[in-house]
C-alpha positions as CSV (number, residue, x, y, z in Angstrom):
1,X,17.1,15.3,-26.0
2,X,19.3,12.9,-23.6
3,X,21.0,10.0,-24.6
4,X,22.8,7.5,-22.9
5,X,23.0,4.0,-22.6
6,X,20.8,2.3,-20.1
7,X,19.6,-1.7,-18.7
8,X,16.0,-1.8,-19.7
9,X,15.3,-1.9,-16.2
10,X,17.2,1.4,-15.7
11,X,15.1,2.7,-18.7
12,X,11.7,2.1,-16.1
13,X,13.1,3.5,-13.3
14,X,14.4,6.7,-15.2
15,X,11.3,6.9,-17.6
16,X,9.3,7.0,-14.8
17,X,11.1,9.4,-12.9
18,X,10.9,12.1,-16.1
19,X,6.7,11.1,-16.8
20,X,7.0,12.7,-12.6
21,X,6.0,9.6,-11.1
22,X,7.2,9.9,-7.2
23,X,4.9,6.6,-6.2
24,X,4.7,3.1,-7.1
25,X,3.2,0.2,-5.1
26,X,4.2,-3.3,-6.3
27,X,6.1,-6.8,-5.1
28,X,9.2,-8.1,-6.7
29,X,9.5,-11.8,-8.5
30,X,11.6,-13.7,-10.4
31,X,11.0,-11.6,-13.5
32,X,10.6,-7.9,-12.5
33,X,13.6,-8.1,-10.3
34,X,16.0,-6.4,-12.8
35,X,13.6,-3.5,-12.1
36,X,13.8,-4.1,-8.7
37,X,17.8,-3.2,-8.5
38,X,17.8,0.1,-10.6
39,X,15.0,1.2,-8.2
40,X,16.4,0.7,-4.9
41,X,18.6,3.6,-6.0
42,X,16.3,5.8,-7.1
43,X,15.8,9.3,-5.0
44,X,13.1,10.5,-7.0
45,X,10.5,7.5,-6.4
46,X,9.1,5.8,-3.2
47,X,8.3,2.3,-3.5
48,X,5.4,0.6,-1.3
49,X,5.9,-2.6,-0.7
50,X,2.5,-4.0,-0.8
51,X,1.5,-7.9,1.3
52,X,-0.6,-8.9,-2.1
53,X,-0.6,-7.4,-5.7
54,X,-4.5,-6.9,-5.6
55,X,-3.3,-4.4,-3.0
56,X,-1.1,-2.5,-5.3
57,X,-3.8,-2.3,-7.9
58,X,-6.3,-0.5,-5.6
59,X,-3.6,1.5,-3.9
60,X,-2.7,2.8,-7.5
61,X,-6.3,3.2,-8.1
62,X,-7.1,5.4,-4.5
63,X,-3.7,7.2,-5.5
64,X,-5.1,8.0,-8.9
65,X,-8.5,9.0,-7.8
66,X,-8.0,11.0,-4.5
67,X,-5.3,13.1,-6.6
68,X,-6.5,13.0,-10.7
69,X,-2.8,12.0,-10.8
70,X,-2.2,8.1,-12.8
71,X,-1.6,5.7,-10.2
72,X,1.3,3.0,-10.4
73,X,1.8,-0.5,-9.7
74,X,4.5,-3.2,-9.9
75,X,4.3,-7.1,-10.2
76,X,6.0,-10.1,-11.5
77,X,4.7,-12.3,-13.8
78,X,2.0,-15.5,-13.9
79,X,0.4,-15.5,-10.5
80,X,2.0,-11.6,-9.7
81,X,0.2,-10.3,-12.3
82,X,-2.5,-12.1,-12.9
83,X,-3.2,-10.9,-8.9
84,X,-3.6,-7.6,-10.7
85,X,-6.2,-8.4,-13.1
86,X,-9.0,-7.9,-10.4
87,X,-7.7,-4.1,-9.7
88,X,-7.4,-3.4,-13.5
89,X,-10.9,-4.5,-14.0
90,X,-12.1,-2.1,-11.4
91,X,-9.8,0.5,-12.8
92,X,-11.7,-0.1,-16.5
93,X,-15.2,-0.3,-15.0
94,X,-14.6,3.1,-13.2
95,X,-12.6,5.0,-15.7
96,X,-9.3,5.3,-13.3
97,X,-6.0,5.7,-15.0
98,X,-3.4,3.3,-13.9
99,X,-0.3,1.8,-15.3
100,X,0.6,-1.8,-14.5
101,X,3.9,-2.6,-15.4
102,X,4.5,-6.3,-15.2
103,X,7.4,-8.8,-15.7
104,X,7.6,-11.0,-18.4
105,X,9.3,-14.3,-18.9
106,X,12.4,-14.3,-21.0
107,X,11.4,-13.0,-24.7
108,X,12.5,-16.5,-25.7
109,X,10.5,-18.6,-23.8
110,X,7.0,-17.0,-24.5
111,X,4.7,-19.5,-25.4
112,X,6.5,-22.4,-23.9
113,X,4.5,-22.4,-20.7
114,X,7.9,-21.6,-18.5
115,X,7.4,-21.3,-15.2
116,X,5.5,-18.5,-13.8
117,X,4.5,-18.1,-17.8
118,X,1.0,-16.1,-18.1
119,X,-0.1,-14.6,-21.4
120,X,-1.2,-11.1,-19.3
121,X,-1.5,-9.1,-22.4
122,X,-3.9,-11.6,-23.5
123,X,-5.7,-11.8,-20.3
124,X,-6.6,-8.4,-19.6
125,X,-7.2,-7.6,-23.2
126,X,-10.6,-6.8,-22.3
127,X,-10.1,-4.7,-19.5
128,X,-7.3,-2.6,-20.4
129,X,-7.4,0.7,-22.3
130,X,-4.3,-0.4,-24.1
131,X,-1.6,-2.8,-23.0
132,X,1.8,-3.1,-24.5
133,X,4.3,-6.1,-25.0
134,X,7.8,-4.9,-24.7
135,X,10.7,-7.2,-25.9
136,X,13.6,-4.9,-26.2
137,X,15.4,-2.1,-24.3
138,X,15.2,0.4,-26.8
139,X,11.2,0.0,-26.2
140,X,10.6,0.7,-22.9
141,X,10.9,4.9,-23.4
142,X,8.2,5.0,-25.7
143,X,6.1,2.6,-24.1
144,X,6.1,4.0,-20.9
145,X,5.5,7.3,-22.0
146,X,2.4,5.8,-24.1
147,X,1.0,4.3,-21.1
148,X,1.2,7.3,-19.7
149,X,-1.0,9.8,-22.5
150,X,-3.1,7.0,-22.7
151,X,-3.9,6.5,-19.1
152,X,-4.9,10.0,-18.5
153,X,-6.0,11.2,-21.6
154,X,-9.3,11.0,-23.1
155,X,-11.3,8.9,-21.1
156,X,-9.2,7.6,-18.5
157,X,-8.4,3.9,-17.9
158,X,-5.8,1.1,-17.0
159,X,-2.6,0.7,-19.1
160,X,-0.5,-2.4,-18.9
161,X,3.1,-2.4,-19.7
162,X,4.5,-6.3,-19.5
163,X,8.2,-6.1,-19.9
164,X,10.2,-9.4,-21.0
165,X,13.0,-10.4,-18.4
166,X,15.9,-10.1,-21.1
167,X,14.3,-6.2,-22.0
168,X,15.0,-5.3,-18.7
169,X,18.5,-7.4,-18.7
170,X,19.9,-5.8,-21.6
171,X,21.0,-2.3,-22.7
172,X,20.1,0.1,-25.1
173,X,20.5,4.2,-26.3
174,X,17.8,5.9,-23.7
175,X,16.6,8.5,-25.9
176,X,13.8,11.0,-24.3
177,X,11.7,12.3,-25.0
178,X,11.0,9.4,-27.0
179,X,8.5,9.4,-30.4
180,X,5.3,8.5,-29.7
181,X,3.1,6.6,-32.2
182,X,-0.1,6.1,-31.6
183,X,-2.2,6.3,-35.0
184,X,-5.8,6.9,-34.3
185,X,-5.7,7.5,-30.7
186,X,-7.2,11.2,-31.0
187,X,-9.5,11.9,-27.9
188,X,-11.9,14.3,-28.7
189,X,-11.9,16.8,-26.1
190,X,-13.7,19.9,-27.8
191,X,-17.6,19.6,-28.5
192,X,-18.9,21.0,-32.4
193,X,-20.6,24.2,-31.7
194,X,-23.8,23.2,-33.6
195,X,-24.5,20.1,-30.7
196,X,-23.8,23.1,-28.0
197,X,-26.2,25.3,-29.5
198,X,-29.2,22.4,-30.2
199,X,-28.6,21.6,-25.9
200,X,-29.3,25.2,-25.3
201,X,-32.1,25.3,-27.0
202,X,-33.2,21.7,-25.5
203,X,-32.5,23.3,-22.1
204,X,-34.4,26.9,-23.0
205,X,-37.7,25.0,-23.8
206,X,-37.8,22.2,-20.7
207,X,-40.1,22.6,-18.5
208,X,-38.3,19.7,-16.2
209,X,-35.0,19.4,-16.8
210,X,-32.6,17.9,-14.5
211,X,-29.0,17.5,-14.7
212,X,-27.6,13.6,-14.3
213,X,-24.0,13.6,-13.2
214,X,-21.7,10.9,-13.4
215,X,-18.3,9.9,-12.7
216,X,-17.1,11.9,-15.8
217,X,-17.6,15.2,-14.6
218,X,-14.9,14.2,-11.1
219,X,-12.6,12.9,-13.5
220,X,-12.5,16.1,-16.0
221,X,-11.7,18.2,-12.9
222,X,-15.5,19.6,-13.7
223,X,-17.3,20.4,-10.3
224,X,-16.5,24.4,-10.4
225,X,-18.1,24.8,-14.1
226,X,-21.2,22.3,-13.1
227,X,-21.9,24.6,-9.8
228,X,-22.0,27.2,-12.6
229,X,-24.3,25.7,-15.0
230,X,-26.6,24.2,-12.2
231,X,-27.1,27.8,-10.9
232,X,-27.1,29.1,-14.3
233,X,-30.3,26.8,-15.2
234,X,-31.4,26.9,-11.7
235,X,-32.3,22.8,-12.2
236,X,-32.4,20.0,-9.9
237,X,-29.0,18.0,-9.7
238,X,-28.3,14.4,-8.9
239,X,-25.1,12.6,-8.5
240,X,-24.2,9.1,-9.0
241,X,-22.4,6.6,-7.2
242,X,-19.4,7.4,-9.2
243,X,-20.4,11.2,-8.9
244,X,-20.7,12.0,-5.2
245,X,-18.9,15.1,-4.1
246,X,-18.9,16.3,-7.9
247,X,-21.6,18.9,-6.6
248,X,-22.1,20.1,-3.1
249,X,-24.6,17.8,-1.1
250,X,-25.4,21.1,0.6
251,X,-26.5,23.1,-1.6
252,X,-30.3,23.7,-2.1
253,X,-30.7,22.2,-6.1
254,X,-28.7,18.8,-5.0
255,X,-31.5,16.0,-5.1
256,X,-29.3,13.6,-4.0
257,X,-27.7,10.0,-5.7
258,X,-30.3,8.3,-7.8
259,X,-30.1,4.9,-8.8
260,X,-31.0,1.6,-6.9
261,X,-30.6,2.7,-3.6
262,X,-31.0,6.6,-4.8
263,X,-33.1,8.8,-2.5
264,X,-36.8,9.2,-3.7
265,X,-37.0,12.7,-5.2
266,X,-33.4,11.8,-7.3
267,X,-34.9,8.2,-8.8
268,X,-38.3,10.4,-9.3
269,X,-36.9,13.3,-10.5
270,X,-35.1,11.7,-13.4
271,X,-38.5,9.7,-14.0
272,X,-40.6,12.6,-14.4
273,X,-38.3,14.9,-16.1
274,X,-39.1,15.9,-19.7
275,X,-35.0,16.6,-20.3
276,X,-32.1,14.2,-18.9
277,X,-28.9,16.9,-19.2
278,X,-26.3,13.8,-18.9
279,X,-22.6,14.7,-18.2
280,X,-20.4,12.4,-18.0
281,X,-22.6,9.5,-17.1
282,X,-23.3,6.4,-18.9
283,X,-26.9,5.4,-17.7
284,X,-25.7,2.1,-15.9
285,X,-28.1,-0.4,-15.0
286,X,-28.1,0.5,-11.4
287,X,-29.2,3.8,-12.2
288,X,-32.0,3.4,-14.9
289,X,-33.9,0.0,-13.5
290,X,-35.5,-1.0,-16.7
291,X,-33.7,0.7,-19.5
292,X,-36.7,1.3,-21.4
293,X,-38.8,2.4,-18.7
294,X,-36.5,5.3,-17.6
295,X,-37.3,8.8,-18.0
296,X,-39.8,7.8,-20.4
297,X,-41.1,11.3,-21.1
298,X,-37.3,12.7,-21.5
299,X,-35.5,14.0,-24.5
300,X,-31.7,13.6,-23.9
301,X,-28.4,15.4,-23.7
302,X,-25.5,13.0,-23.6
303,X,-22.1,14.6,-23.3
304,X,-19.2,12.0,-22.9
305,X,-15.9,11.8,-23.9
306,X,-15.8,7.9,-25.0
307,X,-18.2,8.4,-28.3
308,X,-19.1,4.6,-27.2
309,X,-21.4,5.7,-24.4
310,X,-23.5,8.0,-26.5
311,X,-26.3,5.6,-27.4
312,X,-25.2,2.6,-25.9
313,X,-28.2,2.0,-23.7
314,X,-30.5,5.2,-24.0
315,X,-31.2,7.2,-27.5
316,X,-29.6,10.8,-27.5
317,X,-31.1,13.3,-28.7
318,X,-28.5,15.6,-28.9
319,X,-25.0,13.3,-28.8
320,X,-21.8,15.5,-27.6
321,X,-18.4,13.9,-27.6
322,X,-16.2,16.1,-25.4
323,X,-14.0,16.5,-22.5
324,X,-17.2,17.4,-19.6
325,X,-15.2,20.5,-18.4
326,X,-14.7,21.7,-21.9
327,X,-18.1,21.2,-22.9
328,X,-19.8,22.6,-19.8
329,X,-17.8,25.4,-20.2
330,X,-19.1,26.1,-23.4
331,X,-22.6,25.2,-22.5
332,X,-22.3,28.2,-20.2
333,X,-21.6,30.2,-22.4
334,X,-23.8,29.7,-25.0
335,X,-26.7,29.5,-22.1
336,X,-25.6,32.8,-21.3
337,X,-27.1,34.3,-24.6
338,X,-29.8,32.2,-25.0
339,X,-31.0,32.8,-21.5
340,X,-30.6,36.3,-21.5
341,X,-30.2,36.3,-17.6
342,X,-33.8,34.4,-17.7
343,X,-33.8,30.9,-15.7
344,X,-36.6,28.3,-17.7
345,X,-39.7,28.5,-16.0
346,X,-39.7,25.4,-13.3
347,X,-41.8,26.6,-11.0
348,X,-44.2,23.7,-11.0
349,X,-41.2,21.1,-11.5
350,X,-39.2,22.9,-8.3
351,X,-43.2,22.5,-6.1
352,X,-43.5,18.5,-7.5
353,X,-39.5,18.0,-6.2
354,X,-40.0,20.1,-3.2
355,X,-42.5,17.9,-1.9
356,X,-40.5,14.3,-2.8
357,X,-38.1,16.1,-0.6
358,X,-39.8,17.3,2.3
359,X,-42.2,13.9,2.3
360,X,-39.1,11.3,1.6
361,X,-36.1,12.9,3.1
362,X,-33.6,10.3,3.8
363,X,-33.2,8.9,7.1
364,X,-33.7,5.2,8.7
365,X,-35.9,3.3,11.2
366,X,-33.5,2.3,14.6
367,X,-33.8,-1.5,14.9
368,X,-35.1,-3.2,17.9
369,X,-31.8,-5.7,18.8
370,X,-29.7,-3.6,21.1
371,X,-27.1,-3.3,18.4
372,X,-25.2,-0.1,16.5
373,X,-27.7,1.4,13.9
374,X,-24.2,1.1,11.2
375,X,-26.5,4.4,9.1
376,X,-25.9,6.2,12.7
377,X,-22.0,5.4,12.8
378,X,-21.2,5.7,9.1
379,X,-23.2,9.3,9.9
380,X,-21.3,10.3,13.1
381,X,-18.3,9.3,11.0
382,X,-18.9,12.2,7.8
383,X,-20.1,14.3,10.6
384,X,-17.1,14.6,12.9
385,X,-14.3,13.6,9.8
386,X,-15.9,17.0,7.8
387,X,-16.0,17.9,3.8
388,X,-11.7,17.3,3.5
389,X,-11.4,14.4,4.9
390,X,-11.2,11.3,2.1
391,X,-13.7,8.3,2.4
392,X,-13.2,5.1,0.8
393,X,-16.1,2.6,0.7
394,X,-15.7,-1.7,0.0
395,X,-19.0,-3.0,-1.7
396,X,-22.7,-4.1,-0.5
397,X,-24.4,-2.1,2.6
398,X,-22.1,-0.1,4.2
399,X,-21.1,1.3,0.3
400,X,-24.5,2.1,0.5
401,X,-24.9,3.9,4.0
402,X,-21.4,5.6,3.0
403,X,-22.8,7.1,-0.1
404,X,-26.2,8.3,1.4
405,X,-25.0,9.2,4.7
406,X,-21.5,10.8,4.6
407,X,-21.7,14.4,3.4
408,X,-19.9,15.4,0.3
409,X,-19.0,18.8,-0.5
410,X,-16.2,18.2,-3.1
411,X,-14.8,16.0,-5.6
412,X,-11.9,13.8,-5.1
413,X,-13.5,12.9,-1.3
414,X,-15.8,9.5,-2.2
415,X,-13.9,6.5,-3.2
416,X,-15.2,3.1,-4.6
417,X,-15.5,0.5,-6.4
418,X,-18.9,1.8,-8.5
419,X,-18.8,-0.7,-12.0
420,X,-16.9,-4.0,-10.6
421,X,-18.4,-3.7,-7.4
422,X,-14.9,-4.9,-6.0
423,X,-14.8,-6.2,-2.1
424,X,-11.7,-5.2,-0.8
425,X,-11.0,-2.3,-2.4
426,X,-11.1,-0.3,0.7
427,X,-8.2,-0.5,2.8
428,X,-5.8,-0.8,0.1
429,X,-7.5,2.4,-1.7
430,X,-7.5,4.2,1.4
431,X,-3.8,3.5,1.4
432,X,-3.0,5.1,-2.0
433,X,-4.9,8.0,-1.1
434,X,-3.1,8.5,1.9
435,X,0.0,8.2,0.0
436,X,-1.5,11.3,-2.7
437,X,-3.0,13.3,0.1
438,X,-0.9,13.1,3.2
439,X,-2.2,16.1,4.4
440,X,-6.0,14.6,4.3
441,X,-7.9,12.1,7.1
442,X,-8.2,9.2,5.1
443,X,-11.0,6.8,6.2
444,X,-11.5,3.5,4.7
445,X,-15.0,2.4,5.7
446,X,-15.4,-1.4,5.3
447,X,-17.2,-4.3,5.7
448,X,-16.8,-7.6,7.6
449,X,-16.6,-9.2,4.4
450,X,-14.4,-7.2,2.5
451,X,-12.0,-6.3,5.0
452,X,-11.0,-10.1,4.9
453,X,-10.5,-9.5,1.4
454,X,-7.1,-7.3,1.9
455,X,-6.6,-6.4,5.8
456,X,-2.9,-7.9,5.1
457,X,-2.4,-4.1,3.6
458,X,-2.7,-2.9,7.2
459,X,0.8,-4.2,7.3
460,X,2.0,-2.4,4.4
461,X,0.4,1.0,6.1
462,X,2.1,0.4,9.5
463,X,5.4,-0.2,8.0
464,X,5.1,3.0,6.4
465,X,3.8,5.1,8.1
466,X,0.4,5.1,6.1
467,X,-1.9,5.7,9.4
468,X,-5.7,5.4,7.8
469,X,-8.3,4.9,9.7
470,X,-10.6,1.7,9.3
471,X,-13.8,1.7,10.0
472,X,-15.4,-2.3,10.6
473,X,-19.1,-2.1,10.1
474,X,-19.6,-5.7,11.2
475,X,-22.6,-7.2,11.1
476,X,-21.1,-10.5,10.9
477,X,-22.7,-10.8,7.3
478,X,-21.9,-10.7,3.8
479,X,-24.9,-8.0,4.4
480,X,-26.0,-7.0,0.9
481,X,-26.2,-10.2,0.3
482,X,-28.5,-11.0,3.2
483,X,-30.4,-8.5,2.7
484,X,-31.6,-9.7,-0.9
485,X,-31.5,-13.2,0.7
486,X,-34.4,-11.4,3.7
487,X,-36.0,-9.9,0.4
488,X,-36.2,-11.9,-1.9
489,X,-35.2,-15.6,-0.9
490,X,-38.1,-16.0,2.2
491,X,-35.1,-15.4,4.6
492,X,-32.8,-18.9,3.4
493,X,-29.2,-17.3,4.7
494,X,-27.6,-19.5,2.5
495,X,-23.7,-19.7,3.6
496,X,-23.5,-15.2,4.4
497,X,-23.2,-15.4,8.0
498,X,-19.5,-14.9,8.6
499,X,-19.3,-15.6,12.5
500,X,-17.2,-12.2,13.2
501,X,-19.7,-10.3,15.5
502,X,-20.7,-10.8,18.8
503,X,-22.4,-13.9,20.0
504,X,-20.2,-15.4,17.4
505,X,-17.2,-17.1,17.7
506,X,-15.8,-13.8,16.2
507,X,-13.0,-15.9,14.2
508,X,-11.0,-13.3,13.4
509,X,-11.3,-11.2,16.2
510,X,-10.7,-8.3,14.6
511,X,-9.3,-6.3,17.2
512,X,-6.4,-8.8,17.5
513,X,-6.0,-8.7,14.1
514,X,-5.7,-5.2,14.1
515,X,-2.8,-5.2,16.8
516,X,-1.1,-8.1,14.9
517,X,-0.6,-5.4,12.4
518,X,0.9,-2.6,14.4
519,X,-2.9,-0.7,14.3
520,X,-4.5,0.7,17.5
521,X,-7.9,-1.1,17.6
522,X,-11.1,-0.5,19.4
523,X,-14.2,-2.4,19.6
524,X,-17.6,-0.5,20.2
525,X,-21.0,-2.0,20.5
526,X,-22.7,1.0,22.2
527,X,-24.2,4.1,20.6
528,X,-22.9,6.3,23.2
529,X,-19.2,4.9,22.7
530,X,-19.1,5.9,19.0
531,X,-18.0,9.4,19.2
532,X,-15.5,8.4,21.3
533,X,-13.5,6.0,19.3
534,X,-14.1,7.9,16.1
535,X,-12.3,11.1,17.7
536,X,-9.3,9.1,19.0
537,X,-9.1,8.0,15.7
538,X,-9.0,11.1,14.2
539,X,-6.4,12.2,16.9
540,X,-4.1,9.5,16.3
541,X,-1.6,10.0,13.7
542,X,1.2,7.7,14.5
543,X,0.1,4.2,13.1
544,X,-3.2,3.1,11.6
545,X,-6.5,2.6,13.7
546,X,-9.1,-0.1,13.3
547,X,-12.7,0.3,14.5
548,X,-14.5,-3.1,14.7
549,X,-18.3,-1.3,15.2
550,X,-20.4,-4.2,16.3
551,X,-23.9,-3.4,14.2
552,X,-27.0,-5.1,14.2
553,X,-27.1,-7.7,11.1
554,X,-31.2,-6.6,9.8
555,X,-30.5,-3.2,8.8
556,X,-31.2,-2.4,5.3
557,X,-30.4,-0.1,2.8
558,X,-33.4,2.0,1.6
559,X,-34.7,2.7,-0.5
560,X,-34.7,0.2,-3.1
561,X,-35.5,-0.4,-6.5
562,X,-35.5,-4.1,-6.5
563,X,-33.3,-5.5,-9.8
564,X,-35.2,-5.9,-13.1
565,X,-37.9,-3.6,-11.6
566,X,-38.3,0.0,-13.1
567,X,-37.8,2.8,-11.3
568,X,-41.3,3.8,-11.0
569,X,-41.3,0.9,-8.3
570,X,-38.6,3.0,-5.8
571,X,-39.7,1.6,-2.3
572,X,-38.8,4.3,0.4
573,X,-39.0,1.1,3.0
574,X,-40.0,-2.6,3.2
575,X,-43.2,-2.7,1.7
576,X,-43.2,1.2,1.8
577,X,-43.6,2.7,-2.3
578,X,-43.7,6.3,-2.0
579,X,-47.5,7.6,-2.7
580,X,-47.4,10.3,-6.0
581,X,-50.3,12.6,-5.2
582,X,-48.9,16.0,-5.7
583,X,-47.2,15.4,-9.1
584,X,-48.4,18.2,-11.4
């Protein structure tokens, strides 16, 4: 046990250093900048100067989820951390473990409204796992080293550490490892046997099971042990949003992402199954439509670690709180007796999915304008990028396209914003997973929209020597928007036509932008210039690239299960529901 006398700001900086922290992405202010000395001196921690503490947040959060390590970031108080909420709330939403350490006004002055005052513990209350107040030097140890178990323990999530300007100012004994107390946090990573054995048996009788997979299983490290139980059962897969790369899109019992803009035989295949084996997953409402028209005929197997999942929205028939790894593991296992070597009979279930597959593969109609089909680039982007290579998507369309289009064969390679549906997490992701994974191609595939959000982290990357690649897919829209606004709205583009794309006034001009910033830019607004630019992209690893593809502003993302609609109403194109002859 050390002990020696330390600033609280010192206490940070070396607490961090011992919990094996080596990045942080943050911006200095009045009240954080004790911190700020101690850490110019540190050797054992970068520090990434981020243009805007949003960006930190999602850098922390692409750290954290392109390694499984806990992502941190830095900010002052009032506006600097309330700039953070926005990442935190993603970071909740998506199960991501982050810690935010923020400055606090002077312990004295709380609740005096003192400038650049913001009650932050208060504020993200709701969307922090825990959050911690710390008022004295002797404190910070223990609190950091809290935030850290809690982050990445049990279900994962954000942890905010606000820090009170005269905590960091004055000294105290540094005692580590420090004692933790934390009565009645006790994750619950082991399943009871008796819930193990009743799934067996559940999964022994179906005649149509099919395994739902959500972000859980990615964040327990569970991919290898579900390749094993898929094969073991020999039933149909499908990934979520959250879940892509958790199983290999390859391989022959992968249906694909279900949900609103799921592929046909995934949204049908969890309709018509008589057995939902849900790991990790938390039956969102951009998955199941109409709650209580999903799966109607289904029994269900819930296994999550947060015990408030487990019946939240759909009944369970057999609840498991566990770690997904753990639990898979020992669903194996017990399988492996009960089956005997003997796969349930799905022979009928496999010629009913079969057929979705072969009659609804997924795939889109070329429009008529002369523009970039964006489904074609996104696809020529997976294609030539390959399985290692890192993708992070912003929110609406090209999310969309990104998730149905770019192949993923392992976890860790597909990141988003799934629950907040946050534009402009892309870039600054990208950046923090660049930063885990040096080694990797990172691509952050955005939108005209939400690159506006947080381009000015294109500065941070240059600087650094961060060299992503962006891909623009500009349609010169807010496009998800539009497209509900074509559906649903009799075409009334009320205020989403952004004026970036051609025969715009293209304000900003994104490739100017992108040189402002140090970034090799390109612009392409032919088909056969795409493989082009995305292969001197790839090949250019001395500053960030920007790719401003010029796409037509009509394509949609299909197919489509409207909102408030139940599944059973999936349309495979405008107008186009898939026909169900050939279900048993």
């Amino acid at each position: 046990m050390t002990k020696e006398v330390l600033t609280g700001a010192e206490a940070i900086v070396r607490s961090l250093e011992l919990l094996g922290v080596t990045d942080v992405f943050g911006l200095p202010g009045g009240a954080i900048l004790p911190t700020y000395d101690p850490l110019m001196d540190s050797k054992k921690l970068r520090h990434i100067l981020v243009r805007h503490e949003q960006g930190a947040g999602h850098a922390a959060e692409g750290y954290a989820s392109a390694s499984g390590k806990v992502g941190v970031c830095i900010a002052t108080s009032g506006p600097g951390a309330t700039n953070l909420v926005t990442a935190i709330a993603d970071a909740y939403m998506d199960s991501v473990p982050i810690i935010a350490i923020t400055g606090q006004v002077g312990s004295h002055l709380i609740g005096t409204d003192a400038f650049q005052e913001a009650d932050i513990v208060g504020i993200t209350m709701p969307i922090t796992k825990h959050s911690f107040l710390v008022t004295k030097p002797e404190e910070v140890p223990a609190a950091l080293a809290a935030a850290y178990l809690i982050a990445s323990t049990g279900r994962p999530g954000p942890v905010l550490v606000d820090v009170t300007k005269d905590a960091q100012q004055n000294k105290a004994e540094f005692v580590w490892p420090p004692k933790l107390d934390l009565p009645g946090y006790k994750p619950v990573t082991k399943p009871h046997g008796k819930q193990i054995q009743a799934a067996a048996a559940l999964i022994k009788n179906a005649k149509k099971p099919i395994l739902y997979v959500g972000g859980g299983v990615i964040r327990s490290g569970a991919s290898k042990e579900l390749l094993k139980l898929a094969e073991l059962i020999g039933a149909p897969v499908t990934t979520t949003l959250m879940a892509r790369g958790a199983f290999p899109d390859s391989h022959p019992q992968h249906l694909g992402m279900p949900g609103m803009h799921g592929t046909v035989p995934a949204v049908m295949g969890l309709q018509r199954s008589d057995l939902l084996i849900t790991l990790g997953a938390r039956f969102d409402d951009r998955v199941t439509g109409i709650a209580k028209s999903f799966a109607p005929e289904a029994k269900v197997i819930h296994v999550d670690i947060d015990p408030a999942e487990i019946g939240k929205i759909r009944y369970a028939d057999v609840p498991i709180v566990g770690d997904a790894k753990e639990v898979i593991t020992e669903l194996i296992a017990e399988l492996t007796t009960t089956l005997k070597g003997k796969q349930p009979d799905m022979e009928e279930w496999w010629k009913f999915l079969n057929g979705l597959l072969e009659r609804y593969p997924l795939g889109y109609t070329p429009h008529e304008d002369g523009k970039l089909d964006p489904q074609y680039v996104i696809k020529r982007i997976g294609e030539l990028s390959g399985p290692d290579a890192i993708y992070a998507a912003g929110v609406g369309q090209h999310q969309m396209w990104s998730a149905q289009f770019v192949k993923y064969e392992r976890p860790n390679s597909w990141l988003n914003s799934g629950g907040a549906g946050t534009m402009g997490y892309a870039v600054p992701a990208a950046m923090g997973a660049k930063v885990a994974q040096p080694e990797r191609l990172v691509w952050a595939i955005d939108g005209d929209g939400c690159f506006q959000m947080t381009n000015q982290e294109l500065a941070t990357c240059t600087i650094n020597n961060i060299p992503i690649k962006v891909a623009i897919i500009n349609n010169s829209s807010l496009g998800m928007v539009r497209q509900w606004q074509t559906l649903f709205y009799d075409k009334r583009y009320s205020h989403t036509d952004l004026n970036t794309g051609t025969d715009t006034v293209m304000v900003p001009d994104f490739v100017k932008l992108g040189e402002a910033y140090g970034c090799l830019s390109i612009r392409v607004e032919r088909e056969e210039d795409v493989d082009a630019a995305i292969k001197l992209a790839i090949e250019t690893n001395d500053r960030p690239v920007v790719i401003d593809f010029i796409v037509g502003r009509d394509a949609m993302v299909w197919p489509m299960v409207a909102a408030g609609l139940s599944n059973d109403q999936v349309q495979y194109a405008k107008d186009a529901a898939p026909v169900w002859d050939g279900e048993e």
